[in-house]
C-alpha positions in Angstrom: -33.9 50.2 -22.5 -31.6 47.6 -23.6 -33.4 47.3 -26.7 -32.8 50.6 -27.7 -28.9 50.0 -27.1 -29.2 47.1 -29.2 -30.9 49.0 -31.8 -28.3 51.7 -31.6 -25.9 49.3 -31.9 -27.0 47.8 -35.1 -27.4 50.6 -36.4 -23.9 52.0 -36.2 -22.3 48.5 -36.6 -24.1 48.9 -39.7 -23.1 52.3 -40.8 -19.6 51.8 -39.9 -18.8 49.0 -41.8 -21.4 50.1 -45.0 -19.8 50.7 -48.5 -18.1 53.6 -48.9 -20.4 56.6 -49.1 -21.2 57.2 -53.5 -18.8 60.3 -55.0 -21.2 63.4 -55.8 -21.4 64.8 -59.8 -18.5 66.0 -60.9 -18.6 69.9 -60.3 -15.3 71.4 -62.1 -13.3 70.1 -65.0 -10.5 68.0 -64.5 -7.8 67.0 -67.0 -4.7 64.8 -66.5 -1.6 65.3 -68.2 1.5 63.4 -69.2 0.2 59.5 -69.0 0.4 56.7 -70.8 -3.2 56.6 -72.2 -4.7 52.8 -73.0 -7.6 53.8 -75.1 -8.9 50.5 -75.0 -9.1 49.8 -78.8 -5.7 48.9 -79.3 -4.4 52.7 -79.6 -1.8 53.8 -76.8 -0.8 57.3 -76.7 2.2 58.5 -75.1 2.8 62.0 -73.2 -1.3 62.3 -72.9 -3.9 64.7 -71.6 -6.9 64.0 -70.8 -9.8 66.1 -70.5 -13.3 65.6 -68.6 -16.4 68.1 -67.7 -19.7 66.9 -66.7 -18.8 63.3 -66.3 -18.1 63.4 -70.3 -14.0 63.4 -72.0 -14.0 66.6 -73.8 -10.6 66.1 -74.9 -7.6 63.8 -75.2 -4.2 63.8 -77.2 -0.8 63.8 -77.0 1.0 66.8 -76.3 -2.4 68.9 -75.7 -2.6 72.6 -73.9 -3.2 72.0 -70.2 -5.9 74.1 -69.0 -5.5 76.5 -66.7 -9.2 75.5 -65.0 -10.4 73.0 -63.0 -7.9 70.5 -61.5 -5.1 69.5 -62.7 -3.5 66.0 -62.2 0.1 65.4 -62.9 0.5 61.4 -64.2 3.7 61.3 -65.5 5.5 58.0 -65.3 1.6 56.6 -64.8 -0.7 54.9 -67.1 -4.7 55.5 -68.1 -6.8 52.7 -68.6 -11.0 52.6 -69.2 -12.7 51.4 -66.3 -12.9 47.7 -67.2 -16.1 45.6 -67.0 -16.7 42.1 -65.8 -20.1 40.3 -67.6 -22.1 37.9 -66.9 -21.7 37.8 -63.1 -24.4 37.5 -59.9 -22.3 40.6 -58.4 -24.4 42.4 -56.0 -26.8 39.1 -56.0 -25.3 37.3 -53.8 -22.9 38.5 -50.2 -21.6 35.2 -48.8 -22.5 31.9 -50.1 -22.9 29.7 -47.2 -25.5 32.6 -46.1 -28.9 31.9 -48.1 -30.2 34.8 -46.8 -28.2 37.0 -49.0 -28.3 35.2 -52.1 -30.6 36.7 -54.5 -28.7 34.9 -57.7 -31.0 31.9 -58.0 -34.9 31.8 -58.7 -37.4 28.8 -58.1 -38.1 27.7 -61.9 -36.7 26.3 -65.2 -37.8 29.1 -67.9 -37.8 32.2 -66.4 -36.8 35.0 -68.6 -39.0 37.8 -66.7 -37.0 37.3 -63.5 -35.2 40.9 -63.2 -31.7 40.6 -61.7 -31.2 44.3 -61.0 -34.1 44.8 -58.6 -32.4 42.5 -56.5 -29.1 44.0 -56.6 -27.5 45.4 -54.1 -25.4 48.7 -54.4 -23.9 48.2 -50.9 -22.2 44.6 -51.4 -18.7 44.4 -50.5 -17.7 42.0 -52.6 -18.6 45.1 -55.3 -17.0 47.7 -53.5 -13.5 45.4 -53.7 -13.7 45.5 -57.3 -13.0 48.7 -57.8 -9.5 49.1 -56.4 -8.3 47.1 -59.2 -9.9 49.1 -62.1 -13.4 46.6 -62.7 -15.3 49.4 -62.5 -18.6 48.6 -64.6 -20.1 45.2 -64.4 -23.3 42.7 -66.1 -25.7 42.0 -63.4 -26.3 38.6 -64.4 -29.0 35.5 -62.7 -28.3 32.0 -62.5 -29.6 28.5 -62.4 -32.9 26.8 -64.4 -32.3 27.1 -67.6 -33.3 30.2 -68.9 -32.1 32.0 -65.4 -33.7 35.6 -66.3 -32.9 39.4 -67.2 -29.5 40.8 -66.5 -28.7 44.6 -66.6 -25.0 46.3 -66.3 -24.3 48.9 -63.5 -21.3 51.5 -62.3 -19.9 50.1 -59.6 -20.7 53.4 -57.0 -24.4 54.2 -56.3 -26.5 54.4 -53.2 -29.2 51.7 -55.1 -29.6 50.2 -58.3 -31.8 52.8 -59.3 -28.1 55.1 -59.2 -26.5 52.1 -60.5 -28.0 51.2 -63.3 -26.3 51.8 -66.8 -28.7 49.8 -68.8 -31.3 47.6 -67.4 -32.7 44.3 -68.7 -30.1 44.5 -71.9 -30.1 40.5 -72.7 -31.6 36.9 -71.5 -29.3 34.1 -70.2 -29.9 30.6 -70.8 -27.8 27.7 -69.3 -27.7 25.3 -72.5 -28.2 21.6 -71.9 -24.9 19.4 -72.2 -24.7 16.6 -74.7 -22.7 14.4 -72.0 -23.4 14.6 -68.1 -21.5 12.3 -65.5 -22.7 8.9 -64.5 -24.1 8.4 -61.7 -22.6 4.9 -60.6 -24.2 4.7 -57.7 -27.4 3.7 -59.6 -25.7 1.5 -61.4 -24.8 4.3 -64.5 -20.9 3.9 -66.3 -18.7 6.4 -64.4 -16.9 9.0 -66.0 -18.6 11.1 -69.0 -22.1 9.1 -70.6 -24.8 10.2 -72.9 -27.7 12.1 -72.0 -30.2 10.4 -72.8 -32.5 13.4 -72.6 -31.0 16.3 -74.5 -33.3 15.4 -77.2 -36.5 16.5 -75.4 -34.5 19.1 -73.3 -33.6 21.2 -76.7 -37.5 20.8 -78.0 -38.5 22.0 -74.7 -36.3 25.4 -74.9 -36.9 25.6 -78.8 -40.8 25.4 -78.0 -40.4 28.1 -75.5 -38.8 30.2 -78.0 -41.4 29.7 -80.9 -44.6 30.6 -78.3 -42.3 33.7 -77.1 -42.2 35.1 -80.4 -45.7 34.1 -81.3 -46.7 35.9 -78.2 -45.2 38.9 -79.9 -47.0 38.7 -82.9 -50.4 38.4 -81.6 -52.7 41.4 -81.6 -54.7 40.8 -78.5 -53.2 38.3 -75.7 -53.2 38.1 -72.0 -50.6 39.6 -70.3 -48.3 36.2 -70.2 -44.6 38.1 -68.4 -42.0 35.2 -69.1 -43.1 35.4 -73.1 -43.2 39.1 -72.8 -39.5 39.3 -71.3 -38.2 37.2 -74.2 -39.6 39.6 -77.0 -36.7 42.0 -77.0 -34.7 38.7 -78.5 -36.5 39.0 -81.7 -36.6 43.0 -82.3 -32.9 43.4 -81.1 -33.3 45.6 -78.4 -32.1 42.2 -76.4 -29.1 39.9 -76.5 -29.4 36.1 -75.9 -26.7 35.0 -73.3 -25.9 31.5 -73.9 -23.8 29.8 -71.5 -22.3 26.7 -73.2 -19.1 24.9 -73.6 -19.3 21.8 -76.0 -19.2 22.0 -80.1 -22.2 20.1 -80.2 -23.9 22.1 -77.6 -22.1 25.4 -79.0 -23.8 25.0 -82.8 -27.3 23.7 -81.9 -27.5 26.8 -79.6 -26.4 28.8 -82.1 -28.4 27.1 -84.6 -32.1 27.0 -82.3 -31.6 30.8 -82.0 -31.0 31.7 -85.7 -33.8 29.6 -86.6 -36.2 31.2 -84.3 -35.4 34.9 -85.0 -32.9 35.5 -82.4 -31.0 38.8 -83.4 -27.9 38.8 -81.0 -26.4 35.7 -79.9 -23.3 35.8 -77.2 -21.6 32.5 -75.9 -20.4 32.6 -72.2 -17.9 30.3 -71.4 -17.1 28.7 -74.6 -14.8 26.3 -73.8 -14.5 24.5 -77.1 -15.4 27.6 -79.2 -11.9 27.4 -80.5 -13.1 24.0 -82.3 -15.8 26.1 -84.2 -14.5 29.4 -84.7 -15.4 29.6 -88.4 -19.1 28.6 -87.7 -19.2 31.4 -84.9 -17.5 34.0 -87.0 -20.0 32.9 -89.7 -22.7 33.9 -87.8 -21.3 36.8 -85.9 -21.3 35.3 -82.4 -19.3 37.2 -79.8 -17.5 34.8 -77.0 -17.6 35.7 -73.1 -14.6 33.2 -72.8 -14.5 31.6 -69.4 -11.7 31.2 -66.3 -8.6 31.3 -67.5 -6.6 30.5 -64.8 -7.9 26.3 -65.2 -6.8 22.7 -65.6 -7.9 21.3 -69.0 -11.4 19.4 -68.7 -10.4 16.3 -70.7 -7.9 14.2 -71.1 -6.8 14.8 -74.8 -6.6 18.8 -74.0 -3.7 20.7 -74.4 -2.5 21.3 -70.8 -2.5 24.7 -71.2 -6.0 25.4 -73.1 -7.5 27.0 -70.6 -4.8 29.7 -70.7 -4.5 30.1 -74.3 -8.2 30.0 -75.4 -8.7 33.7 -75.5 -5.9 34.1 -77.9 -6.8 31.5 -79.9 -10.2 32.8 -80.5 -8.8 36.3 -81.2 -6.6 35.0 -83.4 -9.6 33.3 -85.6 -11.1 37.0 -86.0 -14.3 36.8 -83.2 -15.0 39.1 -80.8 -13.9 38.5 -77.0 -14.2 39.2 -73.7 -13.2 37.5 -70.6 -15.6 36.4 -68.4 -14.2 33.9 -65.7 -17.7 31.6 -65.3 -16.5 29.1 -63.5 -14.6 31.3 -60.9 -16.1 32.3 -57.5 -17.9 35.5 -57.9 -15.6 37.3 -55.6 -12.8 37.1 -58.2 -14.3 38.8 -61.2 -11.9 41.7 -58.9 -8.9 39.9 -60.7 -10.2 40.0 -64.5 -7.4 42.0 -65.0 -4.9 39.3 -64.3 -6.6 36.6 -66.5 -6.3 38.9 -69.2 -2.6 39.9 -68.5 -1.8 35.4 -68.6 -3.3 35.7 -72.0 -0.4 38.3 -72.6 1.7 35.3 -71.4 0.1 32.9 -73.9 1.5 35.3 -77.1 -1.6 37.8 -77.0 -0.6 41.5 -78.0 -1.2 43.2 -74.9 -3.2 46.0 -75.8 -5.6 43.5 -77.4 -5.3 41.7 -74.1 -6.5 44.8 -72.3 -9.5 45.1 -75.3 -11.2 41.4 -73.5 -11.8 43.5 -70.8 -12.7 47.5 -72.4 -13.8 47.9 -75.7 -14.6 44.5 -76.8 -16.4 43.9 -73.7 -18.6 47.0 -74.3 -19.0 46.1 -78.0 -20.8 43.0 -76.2 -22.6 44.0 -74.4 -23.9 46.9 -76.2 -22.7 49.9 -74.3 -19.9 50.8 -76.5 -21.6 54.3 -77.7 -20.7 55.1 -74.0 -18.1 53.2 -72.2 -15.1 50.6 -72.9 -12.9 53.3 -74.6 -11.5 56.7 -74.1 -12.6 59.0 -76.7 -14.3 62.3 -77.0 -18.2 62.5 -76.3 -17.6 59.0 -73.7 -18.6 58.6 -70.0 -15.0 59.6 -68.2 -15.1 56.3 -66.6 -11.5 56.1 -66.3 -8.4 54.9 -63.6 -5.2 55.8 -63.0 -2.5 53.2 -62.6 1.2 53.9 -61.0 2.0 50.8 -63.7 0.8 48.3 -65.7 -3.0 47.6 -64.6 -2.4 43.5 -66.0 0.3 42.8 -63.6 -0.7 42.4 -60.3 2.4 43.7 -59.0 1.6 47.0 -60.6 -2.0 47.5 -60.8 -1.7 50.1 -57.9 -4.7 52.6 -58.8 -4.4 56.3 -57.4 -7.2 57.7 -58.9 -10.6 56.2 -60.5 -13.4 58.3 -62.0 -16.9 56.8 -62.6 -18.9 59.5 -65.4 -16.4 62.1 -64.2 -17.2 61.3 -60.4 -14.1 61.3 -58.2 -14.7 57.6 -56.3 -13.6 56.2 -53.2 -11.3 53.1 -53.5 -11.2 52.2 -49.9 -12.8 49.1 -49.0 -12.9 46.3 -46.3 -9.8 45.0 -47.9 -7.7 48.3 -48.1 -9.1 49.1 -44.4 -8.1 45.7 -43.0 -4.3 46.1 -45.0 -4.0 49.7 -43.1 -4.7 48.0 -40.2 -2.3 45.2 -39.9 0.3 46.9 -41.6 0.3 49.6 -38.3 0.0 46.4 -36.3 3.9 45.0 -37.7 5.1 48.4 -38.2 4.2 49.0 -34.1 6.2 45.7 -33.7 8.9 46.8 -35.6 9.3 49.7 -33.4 9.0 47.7 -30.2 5.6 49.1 -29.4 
């Protein structure tokens, strides 16, 4: 008998504290009316309406004829923003990090491309149900570790499983690129501080032989069934984009290089740190930039104090395309993307081009622009409302988020733990 109480118990432990249950199709059209619209391609319209049916905008404009169908939301004084999309993150991968047992992020092996991040996902994570109060709506599944980590995939960010979740699956490889320099190890006698390595020589042949058998493996008529070469062969028809996560000139331009030489179609750098060095070689060659934290001390000594800040505009300025990515950040705070990008308004950046690192470029990136990233006729309504600006954390107060039309929940853990404590001091207050 006690087991069955225990069981019981579980079970609605469970069920009380589970994510918030996933909004239902969108049944009746609903269009909001006099906001501030961020389209998300560097177009703000004033005095807006916006119009959405079956999960797709149908209509949106200044100064437009309210319907007189469907509800009706009244955003004046508010501002519109496209749901905004964090990449190449283990969100959903991994719950608590001291807790193996729920992190999925990491696989046993160096080149594994066939390693499929979103079967491990998990649409129930709180850590991705506390993005969505702040307007990350939409994010890139993404492995890590070894050094070609696996297949990531993007999701919506409200689905009972990834099935649900998924927006595209297996949509690019990521590869951690090997660094030029590593840190000695003076223990064993090595110079402390930054030293050659020694073995980035045979560490690039071993990755640019992997590559070459991949798409060999693709040519060949008859072959046995071989899954890590057979993952890598949407890299060389384009139906995949290679991920490479790399901050160094010299480690930036013989990635670059190794995949144009091999066939590689669609080459994105995440992190970047000195991209800014080589901006003309990357626009050359039409490499996007996932740029990393922002919110970070310089790594070397002769770095402007402030680089980390200022990178994204820099790069901006040198005509790539840019998102914001936060790498080096704890996975928990992709929730604050939006931030990062409104410091980059602090560092000179236009702010509607601020708000693009996160929306339309973003999707550009990533390859899902023909759906998300902006607001425009015949796109998912994947959209927020914001009582201010959604780049200032002092104003990013969402009342209202829409995920392909669906009306979603934005409590969470968080929100449930604030309502809480906030009826514990106003009890005090009142001498309760």
């Amino acid at each position: 008998m006690k087991k069955i109480f225990l069981i019981i118990a579980i079970a609605l432990g469970v069920s009380l504290n589970a994510q918030q249950t996933p909004a239902p199709p969108q049944t009746e059209q609903v269009a909001i009316f006099g906001a501030t619209a961020h389209i998300g391609n560097g177009e703000v319209i004033e005095n807006c309406t916006i119009i959405f049916k079956d999960g797709k905008i149908t209509a949106i404009g200044a100064d437009l004829m309210a319907p007189t169908i469907g509800t009706m939301i009244d955003a004046k004084g508010k501002h519109v923003y496209p749901g905004f999309i964090a990449p190449a993150k283990p969100l959903g991968l991994v719950e608590v990090d001291a807790v193996r047992a729920s992190d999925d992020q990491d696989e046993i092996g160096e080149m594994i491309p066939h390693v499929r991040s979103i079967i491990a996902y998990n649409a129930e994570s709180k850590v991705v149900e506390s993005m969505r109060p702040n307007g990350v709506l939409l994010g890139q599944v993404t492995p890590q570790g070894g050094t070609i980590s696996g297949t990531s995939s993007i999701v919506q960010f409200d689905a009972w499983n990834w099935e649900d979740a998924a927006v595209k699956t297996d949509d690019g490889i990521h590869m951690n690129w090997p660094s030029f320099f590593r840190r000695g190890r003076w223990w064993m006698g090595e110079e402390r501080g930054f030293i050659p390595n020694k073995e980035y020589g045979d560490q690039v042949d071993d990755i640019k032989m992997f590559f070459l058998n991949s798409s060999a493996y693709g040519k060949a008529v008859e072959k046995e069934k071989n899954l890590p070469f057979a993952a890598m062969e949407g890299l060389f028809d384009g139906s995949k984009r290679l991920y490479i996560h790399a901050d160094g000139e010299k480690e930036i331009t013989d990635a670059v290089n190794m995949a144009k030489e091999v066939g590689v179609k669609h080459i994105v750098i995440v992190g970047g740190y000195r991209a800014n060095k080589i901006a003309d070689f990357l626009k050359e060659n039409n490499v996007a930039v996932l740029v990393g934290q922002t919110h970070a001390l310089p790594e070397y000594e002769d770095d402007d104090y402030d680089l980390p800040y200022k990178l994204p505009k820099l790069l901006v300025d040198a005509g790539l395309l840019v998102g914001l990515q936060n790498e080096d950040a704890a996975n928990f705070q992709a929730r604050n993307l939006a931030f990062y990008a409104g410091q980059t308004v602090g560092q000179g950046l236009d702010k509607e081009k601020a708000l693009q690192l996160l929306t339309g470029n973003t999707a550009k990136i990533l390859g899902i622009d023909d759906q998300y990233g902006t607001l425009e006729v015949g796109k998912s309504a994947t959209l927020f409302i914001s009582e201010g600006d959604a780049l200032d954390m002092r104003t990013n107060q969402l009342s209202k988020a829409y995920i392909d039309g669906r009306d979603i929940s934005l409590e969470t853990h968080q929100t449930k733990l604030w309502h809480r404590y906030m009826d514990k001091y106003e009890r005090e207050k009142a001498g309760q």
